[in-house]
N, C-alpha and C positions, 0 to 999 in steps of 0.2 A: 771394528775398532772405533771408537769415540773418541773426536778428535776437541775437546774441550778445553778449557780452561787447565783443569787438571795436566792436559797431553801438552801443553804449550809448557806450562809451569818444567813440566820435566824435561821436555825436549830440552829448554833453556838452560838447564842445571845439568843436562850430559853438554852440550855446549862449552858451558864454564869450565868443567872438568875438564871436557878435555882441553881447553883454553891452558889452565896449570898444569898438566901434564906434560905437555909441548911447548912450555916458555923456553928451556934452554935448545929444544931442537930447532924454535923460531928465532930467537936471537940467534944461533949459527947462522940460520942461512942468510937471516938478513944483514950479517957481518958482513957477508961477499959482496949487497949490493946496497947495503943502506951505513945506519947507524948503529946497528945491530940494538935496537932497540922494539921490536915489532912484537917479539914475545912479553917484554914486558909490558908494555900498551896495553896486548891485548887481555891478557890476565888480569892485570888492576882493571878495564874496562868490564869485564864478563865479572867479576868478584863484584864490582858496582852493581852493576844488573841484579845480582842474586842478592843482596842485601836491599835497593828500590824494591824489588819484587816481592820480598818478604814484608818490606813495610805497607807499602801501597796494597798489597793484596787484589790485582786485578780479577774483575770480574769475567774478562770473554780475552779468546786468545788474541784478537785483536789489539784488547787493551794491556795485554804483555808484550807484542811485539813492540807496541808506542812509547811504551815505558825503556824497553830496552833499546832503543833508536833515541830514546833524548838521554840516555845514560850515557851510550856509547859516544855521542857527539860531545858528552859535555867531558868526559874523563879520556878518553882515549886522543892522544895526540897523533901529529905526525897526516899523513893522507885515510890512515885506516879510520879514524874516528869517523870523517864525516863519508867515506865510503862502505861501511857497514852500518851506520847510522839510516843512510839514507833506504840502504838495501831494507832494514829491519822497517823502517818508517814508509817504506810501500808494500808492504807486504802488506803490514796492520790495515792498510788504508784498503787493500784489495779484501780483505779479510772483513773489515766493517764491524759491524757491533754486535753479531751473530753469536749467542754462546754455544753453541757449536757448529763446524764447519764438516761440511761435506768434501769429499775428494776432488771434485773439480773446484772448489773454491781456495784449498791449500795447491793445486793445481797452480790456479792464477796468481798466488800469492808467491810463489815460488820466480814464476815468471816475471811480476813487478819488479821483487827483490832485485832480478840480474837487471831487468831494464834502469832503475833506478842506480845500478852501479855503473850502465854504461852512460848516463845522463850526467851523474857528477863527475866521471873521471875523464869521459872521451874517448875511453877505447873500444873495440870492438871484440869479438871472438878471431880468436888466431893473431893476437897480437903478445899471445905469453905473460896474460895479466892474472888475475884472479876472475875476470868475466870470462877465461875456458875453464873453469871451474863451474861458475853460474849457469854456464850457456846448454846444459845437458838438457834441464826440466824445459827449455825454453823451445828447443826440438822436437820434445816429447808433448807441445800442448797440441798437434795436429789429430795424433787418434784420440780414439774414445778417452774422454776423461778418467774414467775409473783404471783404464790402462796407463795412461800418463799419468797418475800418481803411486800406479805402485813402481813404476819404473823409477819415478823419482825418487819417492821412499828409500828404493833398493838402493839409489846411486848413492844419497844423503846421509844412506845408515852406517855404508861402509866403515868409516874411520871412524864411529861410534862403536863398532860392533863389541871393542875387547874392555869399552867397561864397566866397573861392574857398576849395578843398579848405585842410584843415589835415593835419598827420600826427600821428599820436601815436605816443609821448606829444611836446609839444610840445616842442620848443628852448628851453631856460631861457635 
């Protein structure tokens, strides 16, 4: 698998998707503890992304995670903006200017992201936040690199798995 420019571009656009697909199951839940506003945030933030992305036309996956890290801080309200922001914005940075990335470096990028999420928000793992979410690939950087990212793969694919292909750049 070649994880390039191209493999960012899409991972980002199953992202979004599923970002829309799950607005009204997000605002539920964030009904119970928030403003029930979190689906729509994150939707108009990820629909941002994919339209930057298609303008900019970034060259290395780095330079799409960057781009989708100052989208998400500047469109998305609320704590998720600058907490997905920051995640996507050390990813890019652990990922650097490489047009493409090998499995231990999506590896370490993985790991930045949650580190970068417990940096702005203050929480830790086992505190029922979204960094027991993050905190899997961050377990898995001890064995062999190439093991620790299919395990992450596998864990990250999950709720991607049911859809279907998109193409990019998408269909306005």
């Amino acid at each position: 698998m070649v994880l390039d420019v191209k493999w960012a571009l899409r991972w980002l656009t199953l992202c979004a998707q599923a970002m829309a697909e799950n607005r009204v199951w997000l605002i539920e839940l964030d009904r119970a503890i928030g403003d029930s506003d979190h689906g729509e945030n994150m939707d108009r933030g990820f629909q941002a992304v994919l339209e930057k992305l298609a303008e900019a036309q970034p060259e290395t996956p780095g330079a799409a995670l960057k781009l989708t890290a100052m989208t998400l801080m500047s469109k998305v309200g609320g704590a998720a903006g600058p907490l997905y922001g920051t995640a996507f914005l050390r990813a890019s940075t652990a990922l650097g200017d490489a047009a493409e990335i090998d499995p231990g470096r999506l590896a370490d990028a993985l790991v930045a992201a949650r580190d970068g999420i417990v940096a702005r928000g203050k929480a830790e793992s086992g505190d029922k936040t979204m960094v027991d979410a993050w905190t899997p690939p961050r377990r898995l950087r001890r064995p062999p690199r190439r093991t620790a990212l299919a395990a992450s793969l596998e864990f990250w694919s999950q709720p991607l798995r049911r859809l279907r292909p998109a193409p990019w750049p998408p269909s306005p």
